[in-house]
C-alpha positions in Angstrom: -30.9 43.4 -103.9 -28.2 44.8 -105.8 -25.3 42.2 -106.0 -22.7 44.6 -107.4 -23.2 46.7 -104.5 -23.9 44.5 -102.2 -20.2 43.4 -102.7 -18.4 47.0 -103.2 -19.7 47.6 -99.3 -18.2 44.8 -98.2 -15.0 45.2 -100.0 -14.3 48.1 -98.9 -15.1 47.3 -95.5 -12.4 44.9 -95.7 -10.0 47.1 -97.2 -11.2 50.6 -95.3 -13.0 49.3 -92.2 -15.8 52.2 -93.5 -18.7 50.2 -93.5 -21.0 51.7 -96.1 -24.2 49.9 -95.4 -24.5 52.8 -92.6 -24.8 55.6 -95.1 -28.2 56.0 -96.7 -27.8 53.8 -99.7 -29.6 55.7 -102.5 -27.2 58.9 -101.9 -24.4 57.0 -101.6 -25.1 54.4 -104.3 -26.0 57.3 -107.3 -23.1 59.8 -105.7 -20.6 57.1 -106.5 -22.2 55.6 -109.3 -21.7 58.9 -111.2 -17.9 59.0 -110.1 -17.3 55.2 -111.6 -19.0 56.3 -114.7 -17.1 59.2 -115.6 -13.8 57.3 -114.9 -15.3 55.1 -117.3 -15.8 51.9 -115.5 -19.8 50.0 -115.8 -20.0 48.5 -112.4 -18.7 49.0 -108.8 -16.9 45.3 -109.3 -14.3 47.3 -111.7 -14.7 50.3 -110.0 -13.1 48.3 -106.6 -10.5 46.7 -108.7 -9.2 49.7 -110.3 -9.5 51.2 -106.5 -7.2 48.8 -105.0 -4.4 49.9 -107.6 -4.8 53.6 -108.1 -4.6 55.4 -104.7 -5.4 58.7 -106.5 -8.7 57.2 -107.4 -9.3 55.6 -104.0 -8.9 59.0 -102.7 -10.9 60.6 -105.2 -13.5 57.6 -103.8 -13.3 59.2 -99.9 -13.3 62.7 -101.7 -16.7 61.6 -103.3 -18.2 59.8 -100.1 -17.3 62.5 -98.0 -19.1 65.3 -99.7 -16.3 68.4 -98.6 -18.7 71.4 -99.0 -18.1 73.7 -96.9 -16.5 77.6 -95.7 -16.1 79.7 -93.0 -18.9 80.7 -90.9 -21.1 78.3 -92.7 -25.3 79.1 -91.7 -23.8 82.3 -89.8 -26.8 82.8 -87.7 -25.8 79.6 -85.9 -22.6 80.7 -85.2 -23.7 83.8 -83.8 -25.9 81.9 -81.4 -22.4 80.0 -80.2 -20.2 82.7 -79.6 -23.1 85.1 -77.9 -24.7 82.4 -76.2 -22.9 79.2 -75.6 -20.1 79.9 -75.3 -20.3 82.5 -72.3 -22.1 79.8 -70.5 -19.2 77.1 -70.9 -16.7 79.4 -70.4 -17.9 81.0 -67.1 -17.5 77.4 -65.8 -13.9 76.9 -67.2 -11.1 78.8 -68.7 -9.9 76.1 -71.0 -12.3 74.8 -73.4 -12.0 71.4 -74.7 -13.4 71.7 -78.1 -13.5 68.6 -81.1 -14.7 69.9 -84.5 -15.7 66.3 -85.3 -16.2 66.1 -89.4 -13.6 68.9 -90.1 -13.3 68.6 -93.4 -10.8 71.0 -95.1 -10.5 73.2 -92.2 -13.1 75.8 -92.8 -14.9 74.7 -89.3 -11.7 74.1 -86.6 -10.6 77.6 -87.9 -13.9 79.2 -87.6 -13.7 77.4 -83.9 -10.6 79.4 -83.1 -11.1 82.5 -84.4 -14.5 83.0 -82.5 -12.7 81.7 -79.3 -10.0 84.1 -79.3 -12.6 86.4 -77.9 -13.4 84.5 -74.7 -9.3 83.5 -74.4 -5.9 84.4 -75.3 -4.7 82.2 -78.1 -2.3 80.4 -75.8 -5.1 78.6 -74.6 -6.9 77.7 -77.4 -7.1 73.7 -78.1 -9.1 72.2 -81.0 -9.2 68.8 -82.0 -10.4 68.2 -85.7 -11.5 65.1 -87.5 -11.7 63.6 -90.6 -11.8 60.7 -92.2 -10.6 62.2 -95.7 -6.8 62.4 -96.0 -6.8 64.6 -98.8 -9.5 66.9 -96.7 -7.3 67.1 -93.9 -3.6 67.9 -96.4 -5.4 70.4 -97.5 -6.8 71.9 -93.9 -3.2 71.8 -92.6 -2.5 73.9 -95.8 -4.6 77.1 -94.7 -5.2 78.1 -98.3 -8.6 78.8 -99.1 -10.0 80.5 -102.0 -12.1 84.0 -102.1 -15.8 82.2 -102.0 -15.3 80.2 -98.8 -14.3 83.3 -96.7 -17.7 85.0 -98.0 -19.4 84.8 -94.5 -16.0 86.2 -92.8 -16.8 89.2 -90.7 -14.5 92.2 -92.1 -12.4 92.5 -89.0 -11.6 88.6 -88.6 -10.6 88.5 -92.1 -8.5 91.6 -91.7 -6.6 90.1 -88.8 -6.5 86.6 -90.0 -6.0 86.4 -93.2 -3.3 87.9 -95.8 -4.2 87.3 -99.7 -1.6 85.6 -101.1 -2.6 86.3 -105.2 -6.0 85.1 -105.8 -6.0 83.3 -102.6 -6.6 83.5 -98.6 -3.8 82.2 -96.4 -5.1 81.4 -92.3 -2.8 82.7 -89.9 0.2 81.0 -88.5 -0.9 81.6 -84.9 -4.3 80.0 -84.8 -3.3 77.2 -87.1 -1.4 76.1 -84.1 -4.5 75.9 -82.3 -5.7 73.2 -83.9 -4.5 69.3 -84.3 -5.5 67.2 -87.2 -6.0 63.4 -86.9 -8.1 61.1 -89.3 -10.9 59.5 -87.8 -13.9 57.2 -88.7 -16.5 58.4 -86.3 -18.8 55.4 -87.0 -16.1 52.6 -85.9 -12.9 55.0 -83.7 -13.0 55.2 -80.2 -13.8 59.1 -79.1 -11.4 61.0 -76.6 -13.9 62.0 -73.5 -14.8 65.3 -71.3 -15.4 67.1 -74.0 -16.6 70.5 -73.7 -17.8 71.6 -77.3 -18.4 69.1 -80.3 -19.4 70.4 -83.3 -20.5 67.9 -86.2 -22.4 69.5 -88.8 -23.5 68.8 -92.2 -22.1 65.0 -92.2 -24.9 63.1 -90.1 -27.7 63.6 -92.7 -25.5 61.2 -94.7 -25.9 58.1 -92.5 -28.8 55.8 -91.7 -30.8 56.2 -88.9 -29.4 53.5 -86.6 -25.8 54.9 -87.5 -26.6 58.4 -86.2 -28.4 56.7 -83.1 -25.2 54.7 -82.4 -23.4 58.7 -83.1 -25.4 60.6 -80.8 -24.8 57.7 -77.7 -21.0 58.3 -78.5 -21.1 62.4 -78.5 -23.2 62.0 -75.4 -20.5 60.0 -73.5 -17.9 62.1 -75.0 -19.3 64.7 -73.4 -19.0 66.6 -69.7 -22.3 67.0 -67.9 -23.0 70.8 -69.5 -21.4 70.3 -72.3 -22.9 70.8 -76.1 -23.4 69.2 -79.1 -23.6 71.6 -81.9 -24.8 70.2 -85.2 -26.1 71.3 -88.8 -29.0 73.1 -90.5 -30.7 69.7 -90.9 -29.8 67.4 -88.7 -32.2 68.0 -85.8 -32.4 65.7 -83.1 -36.0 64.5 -82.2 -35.7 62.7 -79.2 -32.7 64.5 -77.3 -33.6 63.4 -74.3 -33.2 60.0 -75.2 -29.2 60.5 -75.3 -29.0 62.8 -72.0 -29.9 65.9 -74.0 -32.1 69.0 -73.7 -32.0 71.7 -76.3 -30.5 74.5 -75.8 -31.0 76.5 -78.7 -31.9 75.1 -82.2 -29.1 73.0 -83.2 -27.2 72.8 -79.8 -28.2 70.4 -77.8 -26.8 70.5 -74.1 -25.4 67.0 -72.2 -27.7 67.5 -69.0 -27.4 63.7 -67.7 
């Protein structure tokens, strides 16, 4: 057992309430590792210390645990597979979606969520809730300032209508920032809002153990409406949907049936 580690987990438990002994260990253990040692310290015992004092390096910490890769329209195909199938089917039930883009990371996601919904609803109606628990991650979503590579997946018209360069950057529109409200959340220990009709949590639950993302998909489930879907990422297929009151109902979207 590693001792140094061992105690860095619980630390920041204390200090955090992120309890990192629900993230697979050797990711998380190597990913911060390599952050400690560029800064220069030899174990996570100074690492902590230095933490506690420096809030630029405690963020830089979350930055590192949180892994914020991501961009518009990220695995397209999927997307395509919301707006031309999913979505018709929740919205010929209701009007107004209730949608929470669950790991939003620095916006890329919530804003992809609103700009495909605009087609099924005026903007007026539009309502996304986005979580994260990265500070820094969510600043920079509120923003709306992304660079030229993360709008590579943008369809031409959407990015046209959305989007005005601003020098070598992207700024999101105004009007469907609105749409969306940022709030920092740990998924693994804060309550979840209910009657959701749309969650979409992609790319973050290949990070935790497996009894973390079995505790996850219990709470998504009851978070959810009977009909409503869980979307999730490239990789994080769910084996036993039925187990949580799912059924598949495409790859990657997994509908709340009971």
């Amino acid at each position: 057992m590693d001792v140094d580690y061992e105690k860095f987990i619980s630390q920041v438990k204390q200090k955090t309430s992120i309890d990192l002994s629900l993230y697979k260990e050797n990711q998380m253990k190597r990913r911060l590792k390599s952050l400690y040692e560029k800064k220069g310290y030899t174990s996570f015992a100074e690492f902590f210390a230095s933490m506690t004092k420096d809030e630029q390096l405690f963020n830089e910490f979350l930055d590192r645990m949180t892994i914020n890769v991501t961009e518009f329209y990220r695995n397209k195909a999927r997307w395509d597979v919301l707006e031309k199938k999913i979505l018709p089917r929740l919205y010929e039930n209701n009007k107004q979606l209730k949608v929470w883009s669950a790991a939003s990371s620095t916006g890329e996601e919530p804003y992809t969520l609103a700009m495909i919904l605009t087609k099924f609803c005026p903007v007026q109606q539009i309502s996304i809730l986005a979580t994260d628990i990265d500070e820094q991650a969510l600043a920079t979503a509120k923003t709306g300032i992304y660079s030229e590579r993360s709008l590579t997946e943008v369809p031409q018209d959407m990015k046209k209508q959305y989007f005005q360069k601003k020098g070598n950057v992207y700024a999101f529109t105004n009007e469907l920032k609105r749409t969306v409200t940022y709030k920092k959340m740990n998924l693994l220990s804060d309550p979840f809002d209910s009657s959701f009709d749309l969650i979409v949590c992609r790319n973050v639950l290949i990070y935790f153990t497996e009894e973390a993302k079995d505790r996850l998909y219990k709470k998504f489930s009851a978070a959810l409406k009977i009909g409503g879907v869980l979307f999730v990422g490239s990789t994080e297929q769910i084996f036993n949907p039925s187990q949580y009151g799912f059924e598949v109902e495409d790859t990657f979207f997994y509908k709340k049936v009971k």
